[in-house]
C-alpha positions in Angstrom: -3.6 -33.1 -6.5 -5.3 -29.8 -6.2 -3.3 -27.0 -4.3 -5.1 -24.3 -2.0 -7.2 -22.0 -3.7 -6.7 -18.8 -1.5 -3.1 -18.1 0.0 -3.5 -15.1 2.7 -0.4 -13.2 3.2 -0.3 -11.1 6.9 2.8 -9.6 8.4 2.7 -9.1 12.6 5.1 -7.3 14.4 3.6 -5.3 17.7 0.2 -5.5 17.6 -1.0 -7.3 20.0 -3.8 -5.0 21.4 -5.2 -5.4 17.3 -4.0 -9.0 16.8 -7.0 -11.0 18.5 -9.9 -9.2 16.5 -8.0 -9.9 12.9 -7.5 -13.3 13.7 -11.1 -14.1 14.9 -12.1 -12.4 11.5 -9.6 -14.8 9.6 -11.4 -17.9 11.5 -15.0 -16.5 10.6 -13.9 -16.3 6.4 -16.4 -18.1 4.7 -15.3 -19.6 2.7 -11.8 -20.7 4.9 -8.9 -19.3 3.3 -6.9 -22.2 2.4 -3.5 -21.2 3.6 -2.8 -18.2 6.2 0.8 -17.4 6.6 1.7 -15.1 9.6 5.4 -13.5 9.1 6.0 -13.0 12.9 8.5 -10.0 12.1 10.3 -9.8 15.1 7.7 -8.9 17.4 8.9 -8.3 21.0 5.4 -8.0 22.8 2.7 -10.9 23.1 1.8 -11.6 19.6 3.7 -15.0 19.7 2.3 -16.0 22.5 -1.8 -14.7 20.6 -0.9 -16.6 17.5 0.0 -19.6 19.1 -3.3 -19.7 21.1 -5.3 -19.2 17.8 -3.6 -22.3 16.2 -6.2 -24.5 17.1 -8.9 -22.6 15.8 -6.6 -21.8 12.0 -5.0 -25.1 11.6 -4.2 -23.9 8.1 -1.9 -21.3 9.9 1.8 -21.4 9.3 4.2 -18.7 11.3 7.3 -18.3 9.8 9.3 -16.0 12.4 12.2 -13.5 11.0 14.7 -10.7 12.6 12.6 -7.6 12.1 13.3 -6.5 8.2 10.6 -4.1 8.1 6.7 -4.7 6.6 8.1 -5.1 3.0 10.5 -7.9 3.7 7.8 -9.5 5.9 5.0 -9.6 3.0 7.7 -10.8 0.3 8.6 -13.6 3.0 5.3 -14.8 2.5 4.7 -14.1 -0.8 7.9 -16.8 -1.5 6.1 -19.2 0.9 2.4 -18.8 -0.4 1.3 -21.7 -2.6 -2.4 -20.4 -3.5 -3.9 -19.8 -6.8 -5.2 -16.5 -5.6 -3.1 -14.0 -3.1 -5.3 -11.8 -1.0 -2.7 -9.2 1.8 -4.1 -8.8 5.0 -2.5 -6.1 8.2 -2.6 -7.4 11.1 -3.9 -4.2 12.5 -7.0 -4.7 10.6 -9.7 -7.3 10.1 -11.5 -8.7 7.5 -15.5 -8.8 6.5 -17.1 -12.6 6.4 -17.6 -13.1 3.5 -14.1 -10.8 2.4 -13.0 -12.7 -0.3 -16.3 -14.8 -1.6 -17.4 -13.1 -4.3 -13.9 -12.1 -5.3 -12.5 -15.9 -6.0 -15.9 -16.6 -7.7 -15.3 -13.7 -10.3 -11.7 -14.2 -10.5 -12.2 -17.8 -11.5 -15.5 -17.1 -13.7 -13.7 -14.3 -15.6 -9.8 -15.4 -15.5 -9.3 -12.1 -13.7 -5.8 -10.9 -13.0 -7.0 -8.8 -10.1 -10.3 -8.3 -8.1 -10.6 -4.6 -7.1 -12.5 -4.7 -3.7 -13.7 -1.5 -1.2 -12.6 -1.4 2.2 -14.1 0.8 5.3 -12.5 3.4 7.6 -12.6 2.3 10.9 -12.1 4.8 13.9 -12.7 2.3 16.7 -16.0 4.3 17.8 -14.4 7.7 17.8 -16.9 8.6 14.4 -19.0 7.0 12.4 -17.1 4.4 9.9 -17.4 5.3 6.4 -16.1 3.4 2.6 -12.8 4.3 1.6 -14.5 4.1 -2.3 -17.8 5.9 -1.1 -19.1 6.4 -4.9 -17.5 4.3 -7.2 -19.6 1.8 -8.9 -18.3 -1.5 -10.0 -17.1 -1.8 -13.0 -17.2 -4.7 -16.1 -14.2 -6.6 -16.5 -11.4 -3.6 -17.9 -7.6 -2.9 -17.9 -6.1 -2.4 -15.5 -4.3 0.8 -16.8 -8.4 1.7 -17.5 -9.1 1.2 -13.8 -6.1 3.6 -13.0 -7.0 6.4 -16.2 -10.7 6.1 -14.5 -9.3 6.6 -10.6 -6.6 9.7 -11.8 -9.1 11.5 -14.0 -11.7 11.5 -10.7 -8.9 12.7 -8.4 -8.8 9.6 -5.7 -6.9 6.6 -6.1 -5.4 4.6 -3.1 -2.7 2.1 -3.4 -3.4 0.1 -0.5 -2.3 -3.2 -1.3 -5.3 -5.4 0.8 -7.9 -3.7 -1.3 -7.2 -6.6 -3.6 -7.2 -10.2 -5.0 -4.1 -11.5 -6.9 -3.7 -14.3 -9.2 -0.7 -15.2 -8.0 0.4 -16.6 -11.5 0.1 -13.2 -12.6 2.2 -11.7 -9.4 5.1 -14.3 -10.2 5.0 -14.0 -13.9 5.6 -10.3 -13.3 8.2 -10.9 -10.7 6.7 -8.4 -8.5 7.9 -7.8 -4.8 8.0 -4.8 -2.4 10.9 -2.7 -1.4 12.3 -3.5 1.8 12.6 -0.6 4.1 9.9 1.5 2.5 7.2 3.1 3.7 4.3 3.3 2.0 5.3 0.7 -0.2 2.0 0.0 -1.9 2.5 2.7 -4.0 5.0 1.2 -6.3 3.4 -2.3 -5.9 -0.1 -1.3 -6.8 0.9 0.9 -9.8 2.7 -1.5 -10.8 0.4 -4.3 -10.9 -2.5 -2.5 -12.5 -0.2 -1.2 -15.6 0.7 -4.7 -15.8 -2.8 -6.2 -15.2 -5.1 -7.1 -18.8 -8.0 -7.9 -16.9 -9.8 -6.2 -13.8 -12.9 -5.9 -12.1 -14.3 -3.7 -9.3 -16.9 -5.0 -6.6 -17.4 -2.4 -4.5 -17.2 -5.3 -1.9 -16.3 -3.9 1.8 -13.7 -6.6 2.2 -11.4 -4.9 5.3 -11.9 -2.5 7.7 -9.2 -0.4 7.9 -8.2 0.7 11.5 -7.2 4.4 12.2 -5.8 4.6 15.6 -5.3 7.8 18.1 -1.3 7.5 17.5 0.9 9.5 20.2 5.0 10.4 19.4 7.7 11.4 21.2 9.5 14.3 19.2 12.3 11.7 18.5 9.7 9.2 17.2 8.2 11.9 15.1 11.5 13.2 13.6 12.4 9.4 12.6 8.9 8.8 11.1 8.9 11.6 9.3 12.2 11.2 7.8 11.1 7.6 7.0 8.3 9.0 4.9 10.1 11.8 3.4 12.8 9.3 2.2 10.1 6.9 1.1 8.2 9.3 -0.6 11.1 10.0 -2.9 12.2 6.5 -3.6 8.2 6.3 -4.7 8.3 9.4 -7.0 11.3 8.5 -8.5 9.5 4.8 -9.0 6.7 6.3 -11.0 8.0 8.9 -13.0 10.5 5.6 -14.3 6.7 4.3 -15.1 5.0 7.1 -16.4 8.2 7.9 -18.8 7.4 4.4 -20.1 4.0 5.0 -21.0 4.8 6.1 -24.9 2.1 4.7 -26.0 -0.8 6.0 -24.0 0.1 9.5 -23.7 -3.3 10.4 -21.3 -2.2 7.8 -18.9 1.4 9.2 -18.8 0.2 12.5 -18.4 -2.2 11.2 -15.5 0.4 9.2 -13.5 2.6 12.2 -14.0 -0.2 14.6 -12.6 -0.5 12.2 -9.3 3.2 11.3 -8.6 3.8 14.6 -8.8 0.7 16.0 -6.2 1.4 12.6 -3.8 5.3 13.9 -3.9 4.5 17.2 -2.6 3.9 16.0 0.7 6.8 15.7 1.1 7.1 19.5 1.6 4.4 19.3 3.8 5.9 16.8 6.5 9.2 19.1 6.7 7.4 22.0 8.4 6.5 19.2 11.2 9.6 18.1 12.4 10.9 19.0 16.0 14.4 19.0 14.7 14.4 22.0 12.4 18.4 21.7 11.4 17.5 18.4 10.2 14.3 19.7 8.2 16.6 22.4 6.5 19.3 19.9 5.4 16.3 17.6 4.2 15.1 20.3 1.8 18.7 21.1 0.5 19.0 17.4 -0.1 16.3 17.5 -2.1 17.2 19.8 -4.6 20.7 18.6 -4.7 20.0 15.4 -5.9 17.4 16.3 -8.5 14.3 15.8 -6.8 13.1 19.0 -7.5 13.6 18.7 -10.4 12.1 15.5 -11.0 9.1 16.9 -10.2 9.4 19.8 -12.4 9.8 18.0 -15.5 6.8 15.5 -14.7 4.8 18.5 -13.4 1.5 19.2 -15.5 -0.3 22.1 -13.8 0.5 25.7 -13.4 -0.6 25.1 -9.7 1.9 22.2 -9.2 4.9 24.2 -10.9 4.2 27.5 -8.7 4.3 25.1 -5.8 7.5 22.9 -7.0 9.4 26.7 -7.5 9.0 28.1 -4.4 9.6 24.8 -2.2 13.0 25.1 -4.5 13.4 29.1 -3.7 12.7 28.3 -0.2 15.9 25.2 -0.4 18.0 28.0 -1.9 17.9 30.4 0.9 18.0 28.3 3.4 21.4 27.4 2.4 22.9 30.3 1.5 22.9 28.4 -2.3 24.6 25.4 -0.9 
């Protein structure tokens, strides 16, 4: 018996103002998906009741419901569950183009393709025009996927979001690969990962998702405990990739590349400190840091006269405001 061809993996937790529009863009997929499975992550607002309206309409919907573990725990939930040939990650804060994944499954088939690199728009809900997040890149032949990263680092723009893609899930479970539960951002380490690992590639250029970017309001609390989210998982990330790059003995351009970016996407870091509303904590953050050998972390993997000057003076800056401790 022949299993489904495409297995669509989408976490929900809170969305429900987003919810309706994804899902009527997952009943419009031509061709269907074969399998849809919603990790209901704990949501406490109306998305239960949304997805359960929709079932008619996406009979090849499952919900598996789980205590709220966080977007990575959710996605590796249904990753275990998934069952297609091809895995394709969807947001539930986002929705898909028609024909998303048509040409993708075709190619991936055709060529025995690991991955299928797609494009995806930024969507601002009508505030601005929408516009590609991959406005100039043209497709590409069927490459490495360590090529496709070498090509992306050398231009300067490479993002890791993990619904650009299509997986052969053989490939995903040969490798083992899952995401790190608690972690934001945590397509970083999954996408790197997967394209060192990849042999074979291809880029479309396909819009396949539109990407929303919504007006976001915080409460300083709210703000001091997402920013301390990212700072934390920015570090967990850097550390992630330099432990890849360090690997990379024998291609000694791509070390050097991965080295260059880890080290300008940790950086940020520094950048988020200066926005906190709890300042005492922002201090103690950058102390932390160079205690534990983030600092220098970066140092050794920095590549740039630029990035060292900049690494050195977030470090003088730790010193003093410690008094050394």
């Amino acid at each position: 018996m022949i299993g489904p061809t495409l297995s669509i993996v989408m976490p929900v937790y809170n969305v429900a103002p987003y919810l309706p529009r994804c899902l009527e863009s997952l009943a419009a997929l031509t061709p269907p998906a074969d399998e849809i499975i919603v990790v209901d992550d704990g949501s406490t607002d109306d998305c239960p009741a949304i997805l359960a309206d929709f079932a008619p309409r996406l009979p090849q919907m499952r919900v598996i419901r789980q205590e709220n573990g966080g977007l990575s725990a959710a996605r590796n939930t249904g990753l275990d569950a998934a069952h297609g040939r091809y895995l394709a990650f969807v947001d539930s804060d986002d929705f898909v183009s028609t024909d998303a994944y048509a040409e993708a499954l075709r190619l991936a088939a055709a060529e025995d393709l690991d991955m299928v690199l797609q494009n995806a728009n930024y969507h601002f809900e009508g505030r601005q025009d929408d516009y590609a997040i991959y406005a100039d890149v043209v497709a590409t032949g069927v490459i490495s996927g360590r090529e496709w990263l070498r090509q992306r680092f050398s231009a300067g723009r490479f993002l890791h979001m993990v619904w650009m893609h299509l997986y052969r899930r053989e490939f995903i479970e040969a490798n083992r690969f899952r995401f790190v539960p608690r972690l934001i951002h945590e397509d970083v380490i999954w996408t790197t990962q997967a394209l060192l690992s990849a042999q074979r590639v291809r880029y479309t250029g396909h819009v396949a998702v539109h990407y929303r970017i919504p007006l976001r309001r915080f409460t300083p609390e709210q703000s001091q405990r997402r920013l301390q989210a990212i700072v934390d998982s920015s570090v967990v990330n850097a550390r992630a990739l330099a432990t890849m790059s360090d690997t990379l003995d024998d291609d000694p351009e791509l070390r050097h590349l991965l080295a260059e970016h880890l080290v300008d996407g940790a950086l940020s870091v520094f950048h988020k400190l200066p926005k906190m509303p709890d300042r005492a904590a922002a201090a103690a953050i950058l102390r932390r840091l160079r205690q534990e050998g983030f600092m220098g972390l970066l140092w050794r993997h920095a590549c740039t006269t630029a990035q060292r000057r900049r690494i050195a003076r977030h470090w003088l800056r730790s010193w003093l405001s410690g008094a050394g401790r």
